[in-house]
C-alpha positions as protocol buffer text, in pm:
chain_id: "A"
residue {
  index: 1
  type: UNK
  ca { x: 1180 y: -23 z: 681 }
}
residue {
  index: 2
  type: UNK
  ca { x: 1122 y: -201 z: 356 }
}
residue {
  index: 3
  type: UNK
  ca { x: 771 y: -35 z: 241 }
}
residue {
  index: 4
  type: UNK
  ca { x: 612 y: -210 z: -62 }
}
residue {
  index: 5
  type: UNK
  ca { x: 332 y: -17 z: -301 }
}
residue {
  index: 6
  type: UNK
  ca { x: 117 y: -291 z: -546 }
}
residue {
  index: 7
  type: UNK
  ca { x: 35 y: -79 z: -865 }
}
residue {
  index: 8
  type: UNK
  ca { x: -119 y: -213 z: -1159 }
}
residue {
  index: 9
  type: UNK
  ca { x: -211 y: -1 z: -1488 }
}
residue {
  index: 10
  type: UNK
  ca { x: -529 y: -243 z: -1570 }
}
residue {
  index: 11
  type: UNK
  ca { x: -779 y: -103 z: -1363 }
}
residue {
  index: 12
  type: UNK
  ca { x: -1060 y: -126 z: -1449 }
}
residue {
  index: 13
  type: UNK
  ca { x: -1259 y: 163 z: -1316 }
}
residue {
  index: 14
  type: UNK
  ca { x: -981 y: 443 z: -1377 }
}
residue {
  index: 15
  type: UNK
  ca { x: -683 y: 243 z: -1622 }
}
residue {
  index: 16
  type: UNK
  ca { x: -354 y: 379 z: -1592 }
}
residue {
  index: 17
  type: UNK
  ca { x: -487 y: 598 z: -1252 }
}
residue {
  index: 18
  type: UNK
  ca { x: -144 y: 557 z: -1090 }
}
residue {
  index: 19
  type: UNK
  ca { x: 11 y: 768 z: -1402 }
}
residue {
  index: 20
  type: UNK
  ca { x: -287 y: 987 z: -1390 }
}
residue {
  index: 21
  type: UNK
  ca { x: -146 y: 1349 z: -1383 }
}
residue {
  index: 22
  type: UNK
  ca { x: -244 y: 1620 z: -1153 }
}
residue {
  index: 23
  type: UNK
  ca { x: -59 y: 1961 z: -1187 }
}
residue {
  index: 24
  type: UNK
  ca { x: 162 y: 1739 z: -1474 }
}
residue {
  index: 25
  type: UNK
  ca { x: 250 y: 1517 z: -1207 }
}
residue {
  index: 26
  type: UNK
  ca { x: 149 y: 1150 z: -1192 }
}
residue {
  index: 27
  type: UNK
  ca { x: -18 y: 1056 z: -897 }
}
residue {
  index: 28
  type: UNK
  ca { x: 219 y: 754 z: -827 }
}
residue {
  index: 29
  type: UNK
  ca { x: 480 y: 1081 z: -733 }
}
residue {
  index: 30
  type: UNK
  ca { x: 230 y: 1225 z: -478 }
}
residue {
  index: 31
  type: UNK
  ca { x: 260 y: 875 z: -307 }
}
residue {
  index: 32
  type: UNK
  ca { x: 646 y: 868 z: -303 }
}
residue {
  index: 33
  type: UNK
  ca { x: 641 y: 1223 z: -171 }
}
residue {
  index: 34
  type: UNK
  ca { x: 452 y: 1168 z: 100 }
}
residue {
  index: 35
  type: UNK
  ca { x: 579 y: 757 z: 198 }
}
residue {
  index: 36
  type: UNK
  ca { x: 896 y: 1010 z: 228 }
}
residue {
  index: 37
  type: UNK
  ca { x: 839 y: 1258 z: 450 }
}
residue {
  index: 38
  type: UNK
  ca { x: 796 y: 1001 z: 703 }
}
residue {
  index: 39
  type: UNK
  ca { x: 1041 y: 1086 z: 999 }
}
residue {
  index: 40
  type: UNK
  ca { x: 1185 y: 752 z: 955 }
}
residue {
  index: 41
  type: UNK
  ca { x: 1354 y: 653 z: 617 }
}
residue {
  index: 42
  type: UNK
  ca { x: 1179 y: 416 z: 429 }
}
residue {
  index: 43
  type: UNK
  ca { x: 1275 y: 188 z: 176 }
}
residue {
  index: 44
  type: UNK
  ca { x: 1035 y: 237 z: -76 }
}
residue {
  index: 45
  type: UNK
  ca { x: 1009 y: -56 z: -380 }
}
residue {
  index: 46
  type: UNK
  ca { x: 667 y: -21 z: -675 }
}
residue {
  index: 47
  type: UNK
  ca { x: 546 y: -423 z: -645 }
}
residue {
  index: 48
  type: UNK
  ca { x: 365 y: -372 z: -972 }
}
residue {
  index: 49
  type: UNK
  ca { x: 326 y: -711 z: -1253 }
}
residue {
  index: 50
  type: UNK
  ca { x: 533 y: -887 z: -1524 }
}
residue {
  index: 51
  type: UNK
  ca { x: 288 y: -820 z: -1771 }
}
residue {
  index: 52
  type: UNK
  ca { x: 309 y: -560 z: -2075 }
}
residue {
  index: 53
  type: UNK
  ca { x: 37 y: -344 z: -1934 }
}
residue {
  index: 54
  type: UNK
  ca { x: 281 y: -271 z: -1665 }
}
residue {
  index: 55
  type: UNK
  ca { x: 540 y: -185 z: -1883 }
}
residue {
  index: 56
  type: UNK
  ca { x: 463 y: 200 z: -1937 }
}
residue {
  index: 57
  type: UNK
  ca { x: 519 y: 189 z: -1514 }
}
residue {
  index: 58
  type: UNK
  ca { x: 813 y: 78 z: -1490 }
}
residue {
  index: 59
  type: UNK
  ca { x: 944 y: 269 z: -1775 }
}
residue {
  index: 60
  type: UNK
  ca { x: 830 y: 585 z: -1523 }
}
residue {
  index: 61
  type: UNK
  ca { x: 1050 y: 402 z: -1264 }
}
residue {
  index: 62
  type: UNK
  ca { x: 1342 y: 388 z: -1454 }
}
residue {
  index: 63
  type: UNK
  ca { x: 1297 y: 728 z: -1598 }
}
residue {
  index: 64
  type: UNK
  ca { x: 1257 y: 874 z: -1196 }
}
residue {
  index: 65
  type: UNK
  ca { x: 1524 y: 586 z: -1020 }
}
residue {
  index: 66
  type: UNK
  ca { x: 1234 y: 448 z: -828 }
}
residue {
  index: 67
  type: UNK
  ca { x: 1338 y: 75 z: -714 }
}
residue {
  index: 68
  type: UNK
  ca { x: 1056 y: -145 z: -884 }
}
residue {
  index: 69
  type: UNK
  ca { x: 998 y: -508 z: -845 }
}
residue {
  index: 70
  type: UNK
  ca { x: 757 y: -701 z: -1098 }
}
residue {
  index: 71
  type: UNK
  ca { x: 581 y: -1014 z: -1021 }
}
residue {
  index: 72
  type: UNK
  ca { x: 249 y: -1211 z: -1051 }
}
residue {
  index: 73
  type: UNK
  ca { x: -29 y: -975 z: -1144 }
}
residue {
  index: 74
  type: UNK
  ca { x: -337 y: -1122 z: -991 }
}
residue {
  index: 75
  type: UNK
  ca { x: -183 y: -1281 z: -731 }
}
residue {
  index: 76
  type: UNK
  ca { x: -60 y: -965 z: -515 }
}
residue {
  index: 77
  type: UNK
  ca { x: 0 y: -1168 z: -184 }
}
residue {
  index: 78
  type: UNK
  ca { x: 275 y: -1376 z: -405 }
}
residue {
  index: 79
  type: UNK
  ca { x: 427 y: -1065 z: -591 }
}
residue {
  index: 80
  type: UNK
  ca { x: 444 y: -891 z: -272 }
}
residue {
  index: 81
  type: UNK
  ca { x: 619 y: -1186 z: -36 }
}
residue {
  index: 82
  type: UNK
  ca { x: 867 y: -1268 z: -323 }
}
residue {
  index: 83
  type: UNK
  ca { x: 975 y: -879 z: -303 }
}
residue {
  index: 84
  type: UNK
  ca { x: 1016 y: -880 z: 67 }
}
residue {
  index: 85
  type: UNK
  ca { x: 1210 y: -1222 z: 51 }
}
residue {
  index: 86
  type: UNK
  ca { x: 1446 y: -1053 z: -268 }
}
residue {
  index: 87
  type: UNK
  ca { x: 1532 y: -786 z: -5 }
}
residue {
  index: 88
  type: UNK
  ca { x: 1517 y: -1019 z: 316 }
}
residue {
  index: 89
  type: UNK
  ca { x: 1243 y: -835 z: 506 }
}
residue {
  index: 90
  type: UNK
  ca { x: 1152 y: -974 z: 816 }
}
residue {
  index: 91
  type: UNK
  ca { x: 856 y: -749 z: 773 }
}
residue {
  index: 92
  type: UNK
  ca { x: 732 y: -501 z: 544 }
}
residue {
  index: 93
  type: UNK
  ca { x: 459 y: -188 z: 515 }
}
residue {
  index: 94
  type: UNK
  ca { x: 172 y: -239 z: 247 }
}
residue {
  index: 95
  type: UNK
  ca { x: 53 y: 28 z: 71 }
}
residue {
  index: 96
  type: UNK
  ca { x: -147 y: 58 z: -188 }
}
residue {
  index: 97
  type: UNK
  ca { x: -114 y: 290 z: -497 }
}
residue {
  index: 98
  type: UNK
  ca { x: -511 y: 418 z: -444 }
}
residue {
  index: 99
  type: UNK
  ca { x: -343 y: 599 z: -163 }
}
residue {
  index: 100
  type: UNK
  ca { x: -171 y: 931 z: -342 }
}
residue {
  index: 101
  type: UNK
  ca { x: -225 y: 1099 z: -40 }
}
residue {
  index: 102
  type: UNK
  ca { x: -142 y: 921 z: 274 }
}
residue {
  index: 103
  type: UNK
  ca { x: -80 y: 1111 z: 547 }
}
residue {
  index: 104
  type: UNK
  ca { x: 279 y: 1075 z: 647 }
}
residue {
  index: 105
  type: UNK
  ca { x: 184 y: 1105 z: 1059 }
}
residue {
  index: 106
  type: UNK
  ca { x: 21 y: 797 z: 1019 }
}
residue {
  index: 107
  type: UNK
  ca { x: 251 y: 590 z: 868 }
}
residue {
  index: 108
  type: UNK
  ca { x: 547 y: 707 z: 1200 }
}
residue {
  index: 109
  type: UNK
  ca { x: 273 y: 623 z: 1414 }
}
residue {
  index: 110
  type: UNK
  ca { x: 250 y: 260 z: 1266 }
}
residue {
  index: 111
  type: UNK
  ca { x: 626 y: 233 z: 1302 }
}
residue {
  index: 112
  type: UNK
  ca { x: 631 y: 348 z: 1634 }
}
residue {
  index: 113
  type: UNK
  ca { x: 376 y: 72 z: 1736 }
}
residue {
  index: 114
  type: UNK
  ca { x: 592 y: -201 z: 1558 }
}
residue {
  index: 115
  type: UNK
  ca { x: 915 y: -153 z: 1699 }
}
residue {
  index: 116
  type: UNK
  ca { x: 728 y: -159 z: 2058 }
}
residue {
  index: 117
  type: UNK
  ca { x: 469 y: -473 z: 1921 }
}
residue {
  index: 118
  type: UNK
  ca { x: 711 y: -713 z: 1712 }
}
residue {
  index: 119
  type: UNK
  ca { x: 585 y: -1008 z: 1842 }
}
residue {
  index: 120
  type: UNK
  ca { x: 251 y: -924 z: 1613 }
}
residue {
  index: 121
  type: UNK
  ca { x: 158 y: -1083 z: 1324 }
}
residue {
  index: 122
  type: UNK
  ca { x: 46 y: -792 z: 1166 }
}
residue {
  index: 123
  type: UNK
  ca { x: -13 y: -417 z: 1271 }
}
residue {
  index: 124
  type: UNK
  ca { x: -342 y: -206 z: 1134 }
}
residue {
  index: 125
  type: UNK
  ca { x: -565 y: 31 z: 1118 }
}
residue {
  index: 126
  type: UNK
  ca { x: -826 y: -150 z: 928 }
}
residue {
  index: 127
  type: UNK
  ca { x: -932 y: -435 z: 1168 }
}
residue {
  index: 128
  type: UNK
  ca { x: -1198 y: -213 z: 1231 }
}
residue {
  index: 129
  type: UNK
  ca { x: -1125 y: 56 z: 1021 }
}
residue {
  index: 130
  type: UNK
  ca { x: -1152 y: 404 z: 1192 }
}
residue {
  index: 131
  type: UNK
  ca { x: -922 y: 577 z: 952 }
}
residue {
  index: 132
  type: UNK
  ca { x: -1086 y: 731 z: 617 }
}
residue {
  index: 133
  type: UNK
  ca { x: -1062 y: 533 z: 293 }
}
residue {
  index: 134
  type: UNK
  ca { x: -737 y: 600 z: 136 }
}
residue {
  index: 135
  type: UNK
  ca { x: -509 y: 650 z: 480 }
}
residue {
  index: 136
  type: UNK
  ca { x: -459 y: 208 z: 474 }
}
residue {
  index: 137
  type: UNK
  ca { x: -185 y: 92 z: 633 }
}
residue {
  index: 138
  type: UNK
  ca { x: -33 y: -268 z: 734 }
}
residue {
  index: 139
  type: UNK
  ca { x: 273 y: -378 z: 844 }
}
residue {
  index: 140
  type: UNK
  ca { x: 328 y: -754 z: 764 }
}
residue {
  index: 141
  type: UNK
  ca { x: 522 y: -1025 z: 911 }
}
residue {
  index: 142
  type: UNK
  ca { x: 665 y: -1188 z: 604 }
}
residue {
  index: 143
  type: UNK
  ca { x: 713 y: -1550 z: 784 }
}
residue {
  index: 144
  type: UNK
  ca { x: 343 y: -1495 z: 843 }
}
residue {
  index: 145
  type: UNK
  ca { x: 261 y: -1427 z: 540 }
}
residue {
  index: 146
  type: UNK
  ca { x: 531 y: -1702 z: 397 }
}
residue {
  index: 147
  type: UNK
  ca { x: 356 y: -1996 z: 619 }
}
residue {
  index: 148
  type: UNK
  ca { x: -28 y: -1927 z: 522 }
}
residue {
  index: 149
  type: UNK
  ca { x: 21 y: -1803 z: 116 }
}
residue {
  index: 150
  type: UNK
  ca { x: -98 y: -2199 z: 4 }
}
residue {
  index: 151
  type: UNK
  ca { x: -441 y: -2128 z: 258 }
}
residue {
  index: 152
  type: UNK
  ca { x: -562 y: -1806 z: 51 }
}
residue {
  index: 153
  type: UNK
  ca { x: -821 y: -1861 z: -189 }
}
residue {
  index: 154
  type: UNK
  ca { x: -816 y: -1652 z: -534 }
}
residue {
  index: 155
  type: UNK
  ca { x: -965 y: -1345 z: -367 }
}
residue {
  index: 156
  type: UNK
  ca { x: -738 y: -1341 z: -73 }
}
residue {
  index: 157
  type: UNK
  ca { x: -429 y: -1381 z: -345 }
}
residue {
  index: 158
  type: UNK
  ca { x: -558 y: -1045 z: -467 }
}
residue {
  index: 159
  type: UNK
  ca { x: -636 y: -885 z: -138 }
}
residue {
  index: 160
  type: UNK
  ca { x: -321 y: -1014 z: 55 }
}
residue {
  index: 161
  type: UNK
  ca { x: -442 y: -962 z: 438 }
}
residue {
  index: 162
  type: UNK
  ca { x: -814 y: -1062 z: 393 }
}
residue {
  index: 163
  type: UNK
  ca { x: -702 y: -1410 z: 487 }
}
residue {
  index: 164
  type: UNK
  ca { x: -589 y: -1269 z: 860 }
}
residue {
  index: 165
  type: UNK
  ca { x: -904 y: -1095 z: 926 }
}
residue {
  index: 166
  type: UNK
  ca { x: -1108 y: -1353 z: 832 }
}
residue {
  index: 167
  type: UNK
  ca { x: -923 y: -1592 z: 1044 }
}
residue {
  index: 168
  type: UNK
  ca { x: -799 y: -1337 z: 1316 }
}
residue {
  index: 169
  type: UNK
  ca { x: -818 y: -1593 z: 1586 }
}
residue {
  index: 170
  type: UNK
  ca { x: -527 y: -1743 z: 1502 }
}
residue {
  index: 171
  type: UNK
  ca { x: -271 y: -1460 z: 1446 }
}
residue {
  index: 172
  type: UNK
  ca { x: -159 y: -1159 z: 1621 }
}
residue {
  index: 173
  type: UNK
  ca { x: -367 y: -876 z: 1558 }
}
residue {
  index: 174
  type: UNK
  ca { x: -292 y: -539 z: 1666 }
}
residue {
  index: 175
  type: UNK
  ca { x: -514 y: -266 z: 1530 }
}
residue {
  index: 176
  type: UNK
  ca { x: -426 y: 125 z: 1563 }
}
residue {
  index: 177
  type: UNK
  ca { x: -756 y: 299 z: 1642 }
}
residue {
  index: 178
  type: UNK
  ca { x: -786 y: 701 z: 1503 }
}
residue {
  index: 179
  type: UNK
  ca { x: -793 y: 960 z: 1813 }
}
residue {
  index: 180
  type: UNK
  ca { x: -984 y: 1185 z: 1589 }
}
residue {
  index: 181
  type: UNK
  ca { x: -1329 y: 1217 z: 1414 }
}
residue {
  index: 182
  type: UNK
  ca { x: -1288 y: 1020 z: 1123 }
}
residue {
  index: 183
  type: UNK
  ca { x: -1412 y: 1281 z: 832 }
}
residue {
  index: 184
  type: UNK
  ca { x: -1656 y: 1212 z: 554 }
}
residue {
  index: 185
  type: UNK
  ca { x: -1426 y: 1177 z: 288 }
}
residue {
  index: 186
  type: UNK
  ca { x: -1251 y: 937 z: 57 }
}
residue {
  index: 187
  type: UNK
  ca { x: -917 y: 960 z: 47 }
}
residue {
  index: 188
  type: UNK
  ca { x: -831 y: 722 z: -209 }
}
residue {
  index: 189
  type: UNK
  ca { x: -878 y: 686 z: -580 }
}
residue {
  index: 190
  type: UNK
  ca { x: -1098 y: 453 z: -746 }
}
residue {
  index: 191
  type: UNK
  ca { x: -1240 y: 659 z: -1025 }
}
residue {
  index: 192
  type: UNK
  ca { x: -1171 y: 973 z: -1196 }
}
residue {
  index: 193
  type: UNK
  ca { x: -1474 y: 1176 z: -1045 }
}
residue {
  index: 194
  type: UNK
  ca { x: -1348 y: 1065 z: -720 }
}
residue {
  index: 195
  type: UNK
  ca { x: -973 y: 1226 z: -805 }
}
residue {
  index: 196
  type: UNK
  ca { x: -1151 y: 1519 z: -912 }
}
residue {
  index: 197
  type: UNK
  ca { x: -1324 y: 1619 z: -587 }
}
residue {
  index: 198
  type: UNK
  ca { x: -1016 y: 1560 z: -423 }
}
residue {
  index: 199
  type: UNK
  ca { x: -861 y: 1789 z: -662 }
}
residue {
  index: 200
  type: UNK
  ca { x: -1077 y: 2046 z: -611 }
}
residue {
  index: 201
  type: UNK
  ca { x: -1049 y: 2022 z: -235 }
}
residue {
  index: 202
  type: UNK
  ca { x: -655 y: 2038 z: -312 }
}
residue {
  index: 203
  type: UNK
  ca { x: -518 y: 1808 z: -154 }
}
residue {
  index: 204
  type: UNK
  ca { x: -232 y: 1755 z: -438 }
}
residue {
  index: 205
  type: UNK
  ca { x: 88 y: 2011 z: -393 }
}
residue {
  index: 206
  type: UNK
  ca { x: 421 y: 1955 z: -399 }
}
């Protein structure tokens, strides 16, 4: 299943995070590592931007043979459909590169529910969220997506699903809900003293 990651280097909290290295390893590889131990293959593409900033990115891509596609930089819902149209997606996983450490069990769980559910708009586990902060997943009809782009307003561009849940009425909604305790930590990374209790807690190996 085609399973796009939006990077960007010009974050503002933590630049550059997704090149960030932990144990000399940017965190960008953690994410690929683990979007691959998924039980079923995954076609994995980096949705990052056309500008300059992004360049130093997809010079890592190249340098690794990681399949990158560049596109719009602040409008992610764009950059991402014209990626799943270049590869003719009927639908797609979002992930986003915040997420170094995604848990892998998640992700075949997801899968599972969308070969069984196809007739959603879009599978979750954020509509509520029950998950922790940095284990985000979505997979996205991209004729959905396709049909409603013109509706989003700037911050929906950027956000990509926001649009759905704020108008979940009128889509297919299916949310996965956690059978565990959800745990009192953030997964993702947003800033560098974030990363670093993560870190500490090692959660980064190879």
């Amino acid at each position: 299943m085609l399973t796009i990651v939006q990077a960007r280097l010009n974050s503002k909290r933590f630049p550059k995070k997704v090149l960030y290295k932990v144990n000399n390893k940017p965190l960008i590889y953690y994410l690929i590592k683990n979007l691959q131990k998924t039980k079923k293959k995954l076609k994995i593409i980096i949705a990052t931007s056309t500008k300059k900033t992004d360049d130093e990115l997809v010079k890592y891509c190249i340098k690794n043979k990681i399949i990158f596609f560049r596109g719009k930089l602040n409008n992610v819902a764009h950059r991402l459909l014209s990626c799943a149209k270049k590869y003719k997606a009927k639908n797609f996983i979002r992930i986003c590169a915040d997420s170094p450490i995604i848990k892998p069990c998640i992700i075949d769980e997801m899968i599972k529910l969308y070969s069984k559910k196809k007739k959603y708009d879009l599978i979750t586990n954020l509509f509520p969220r029950t998950f922790e902060k940095g284990q985000s997943i979505e997979i996205i009809k991209t004729k959905i997506l396709d049909c409603n782009l013109m509706k989003f307003d700037q911050n929906e561009k950027e956000h990509v699903t926001k649009f759905f849940y704020k108008n979940y009425k009128k889509f297919k909604i299916f949310n996965l809900k956690n059978k565990f305790k959800k745990k009192n930590i953030d997964y993702s990374v947003d800033t560098k003293k974030n990363l670093e209790l993560l870190v500490r807690k090692n959660f980064f190996y190879d």
